[in-house]
C-alpha positions in Angstrom: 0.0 0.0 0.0 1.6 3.4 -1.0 1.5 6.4 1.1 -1.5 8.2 -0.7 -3.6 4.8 0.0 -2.6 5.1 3.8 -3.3 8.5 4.2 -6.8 7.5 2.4 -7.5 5.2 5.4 -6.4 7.4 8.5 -8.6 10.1 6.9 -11.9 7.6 6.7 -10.6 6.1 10.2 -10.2 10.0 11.9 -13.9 10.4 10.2 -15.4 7.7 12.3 -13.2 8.4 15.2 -14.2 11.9 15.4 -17.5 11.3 15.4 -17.9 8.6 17.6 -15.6 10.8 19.9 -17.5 13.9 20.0 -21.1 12.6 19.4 -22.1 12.3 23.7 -21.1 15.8 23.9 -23.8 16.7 21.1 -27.6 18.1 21.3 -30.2 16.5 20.3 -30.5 18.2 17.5 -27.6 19.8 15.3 -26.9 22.3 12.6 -27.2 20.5 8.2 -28.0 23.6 6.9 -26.8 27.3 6.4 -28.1 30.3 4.6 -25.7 32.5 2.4 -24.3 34.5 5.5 -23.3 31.9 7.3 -26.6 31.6 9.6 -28.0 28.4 10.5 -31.2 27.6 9.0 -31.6 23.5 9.0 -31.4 21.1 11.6 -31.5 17.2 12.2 -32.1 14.7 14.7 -28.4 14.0 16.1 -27.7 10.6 14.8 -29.1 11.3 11.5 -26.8 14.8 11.6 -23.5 13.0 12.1 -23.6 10.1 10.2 -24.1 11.6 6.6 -21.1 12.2 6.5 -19.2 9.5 7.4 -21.6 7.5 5.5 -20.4 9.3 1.8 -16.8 9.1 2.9 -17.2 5.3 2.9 -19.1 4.7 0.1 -17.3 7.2 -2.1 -14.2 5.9 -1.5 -15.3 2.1 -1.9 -16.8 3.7 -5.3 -13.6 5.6 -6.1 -11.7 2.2 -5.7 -13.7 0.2 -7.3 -14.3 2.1 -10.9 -10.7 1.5 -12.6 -11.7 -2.1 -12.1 -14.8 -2.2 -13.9 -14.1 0.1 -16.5 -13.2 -1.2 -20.4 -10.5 1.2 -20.3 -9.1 0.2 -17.1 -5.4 -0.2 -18.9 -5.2 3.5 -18.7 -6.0 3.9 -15.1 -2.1 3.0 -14.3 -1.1 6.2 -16.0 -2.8 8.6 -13.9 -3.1 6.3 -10.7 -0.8 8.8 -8.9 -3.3 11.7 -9.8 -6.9 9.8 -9.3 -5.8 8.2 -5.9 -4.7 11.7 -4.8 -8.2 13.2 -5.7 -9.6 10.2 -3.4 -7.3 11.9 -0.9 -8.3 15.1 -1.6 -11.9 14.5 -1.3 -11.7 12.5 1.8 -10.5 15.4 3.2 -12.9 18.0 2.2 -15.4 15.7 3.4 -13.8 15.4 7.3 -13.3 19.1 7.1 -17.0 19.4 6.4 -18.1 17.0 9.3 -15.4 18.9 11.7 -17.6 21.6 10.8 -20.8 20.5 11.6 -19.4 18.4 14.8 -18.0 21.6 16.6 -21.1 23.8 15.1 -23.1 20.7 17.1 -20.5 21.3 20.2 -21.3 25.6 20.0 -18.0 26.7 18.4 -18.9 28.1 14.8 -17.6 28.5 11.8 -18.7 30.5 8.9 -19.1 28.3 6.3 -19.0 31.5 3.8 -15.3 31.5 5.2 -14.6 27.8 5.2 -16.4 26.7 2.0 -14.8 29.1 -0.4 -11.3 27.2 0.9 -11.9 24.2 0.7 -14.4 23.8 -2.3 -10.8 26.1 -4.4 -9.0 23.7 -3.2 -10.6 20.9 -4.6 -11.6 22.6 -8.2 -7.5 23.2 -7.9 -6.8 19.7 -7.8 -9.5 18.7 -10.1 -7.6 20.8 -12.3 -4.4 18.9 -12.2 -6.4 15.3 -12.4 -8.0 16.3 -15.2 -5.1 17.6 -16.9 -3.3 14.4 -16.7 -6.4 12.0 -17.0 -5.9 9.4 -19.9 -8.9 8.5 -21.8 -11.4 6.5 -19.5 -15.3 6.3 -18.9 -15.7 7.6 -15.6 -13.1 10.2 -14.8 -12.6 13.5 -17.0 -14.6 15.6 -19.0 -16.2 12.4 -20.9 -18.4 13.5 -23.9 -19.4 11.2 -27.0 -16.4 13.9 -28.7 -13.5 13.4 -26.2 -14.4 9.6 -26.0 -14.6 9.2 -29.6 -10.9 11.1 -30.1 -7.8 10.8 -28.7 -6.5 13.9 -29.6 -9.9 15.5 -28.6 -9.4 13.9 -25.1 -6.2 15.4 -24.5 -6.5 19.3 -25.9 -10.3 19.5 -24.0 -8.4 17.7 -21.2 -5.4 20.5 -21.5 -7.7 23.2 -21.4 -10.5 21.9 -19.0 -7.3 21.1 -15.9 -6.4 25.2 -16.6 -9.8 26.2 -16.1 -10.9 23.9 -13.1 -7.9 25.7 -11.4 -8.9 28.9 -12.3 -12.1 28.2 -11.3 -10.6 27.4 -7.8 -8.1 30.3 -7.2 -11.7 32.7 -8.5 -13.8 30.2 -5.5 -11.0 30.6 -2.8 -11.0 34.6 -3.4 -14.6 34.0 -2.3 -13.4 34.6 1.3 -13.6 38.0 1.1 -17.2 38.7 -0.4 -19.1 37.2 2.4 -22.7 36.2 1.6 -21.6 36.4 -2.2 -18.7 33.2 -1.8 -20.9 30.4 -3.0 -21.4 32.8 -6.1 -17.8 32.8 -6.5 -17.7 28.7 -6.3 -20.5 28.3 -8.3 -20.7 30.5 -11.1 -16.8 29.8 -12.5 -17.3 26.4 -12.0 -20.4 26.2 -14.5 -19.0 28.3 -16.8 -15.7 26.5 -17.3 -17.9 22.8 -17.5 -20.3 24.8 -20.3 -17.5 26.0 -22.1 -14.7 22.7 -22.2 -18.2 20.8 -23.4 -18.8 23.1 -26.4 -14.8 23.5 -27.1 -14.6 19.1 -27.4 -17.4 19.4 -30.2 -16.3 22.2 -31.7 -12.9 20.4 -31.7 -14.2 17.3 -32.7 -15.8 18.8 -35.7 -12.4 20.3 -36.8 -10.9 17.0 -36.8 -13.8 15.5 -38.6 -13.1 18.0 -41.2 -9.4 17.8 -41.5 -10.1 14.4 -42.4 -12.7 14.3 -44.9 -10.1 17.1 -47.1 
């Protein structure tokens, strides 16, 4: 097991740990939901509250692990392993961050979310950015439409392009942290843009190529 795979299973383990640690000390019932300034506005029953969390953190990394098996292009997993275990990582993390949250929300020490979200959602459009970037053609992970599937070369130009703007995209969501009860605009908005716009460049490259050809 390499070290990305360990650090994979101390962040599910400190998940689970966490919780189970902190969940006497909770209420009854405990912050799921905030409005755009940071105020809470949602509640759940305890037990409910604490284990949706830990709950995606184990099934998404079971799913994670499991798709470069079942894939018909599994052979190109290997030359991006370094890259797609790393986003497991990666969003492993974001996820414990966000139960931290909720757990010491539950435990009456706040924090904004329109402080913390903006962080951590950049920092995971960042790394997107470098998976994508150096993703090999595959049906799961990527920007996979019937044009980058159907083209190497289309694959790896919308693949170029689309790793440049999900960081973008990130650096634009992390300078969120300053506009307050605008940061999920700052997250959001980029974000679509850039998936709109690498979708429309693979056809329009795709059609290039088909054209080249047919001269």
């Amino acid at each position: 097991m390499n070290l990305v795979r360990y650090g994979i299973v101390i962040i599910v383990i400190l998940t689970l740990a966490t919780t189970i640690l902190v969940y006497p000390s909770l209420p009854d019932q405990i912050p799921s939901h905030w409005n755009s300034v940071g105020e809470v506005d949602g509640y759940l029953p305890k037990l409910l509250g604490v284990l949706i969390i830990p709950l995606l953190v184990i099934s998404f990394t079971g799913l994670f692990f499991l798709l470069p098996r079942i894939d018909p292009l599994k052979e190109n997993y290997p030359k991006f392993q370094q890259y797609y275990e790393g986003f497991i990582l990666v969003f492993a993390a974001f996820l414990f961050i966000i139960q931290l949250q909720i757990l010491l929300w539950g435990m009456g020490y706040p924090i904004n979310p329109t402080f913390l979200f903006p962080l951590i959602l950049g920092a995971l459009f960042i790394y997107l950015g470098f998976l994508i970037e150096h993703a090999e053609q595959n049906w799961f992970v990527g920007i996979r439409t019937p044009w980058t599937l159907s083209s190497e070369r289309v694959w790896k130009k919308t693949h170029a392009l689309g790793g440049t703007l999900f960081k973008i995209a990130g650096i634009i969501a992390i300078a969120g942290v300053f506009f307050g009860k605008y940061s999920l605009w700052f997250a959001l908005v980029p974000i679509l843009v850039a998936s709109v716009y690498i979708v429309i460049y693979s056809y329009v490259e795709y059609g290039r190529e088909r054209t080249n050809a047919i001269r």
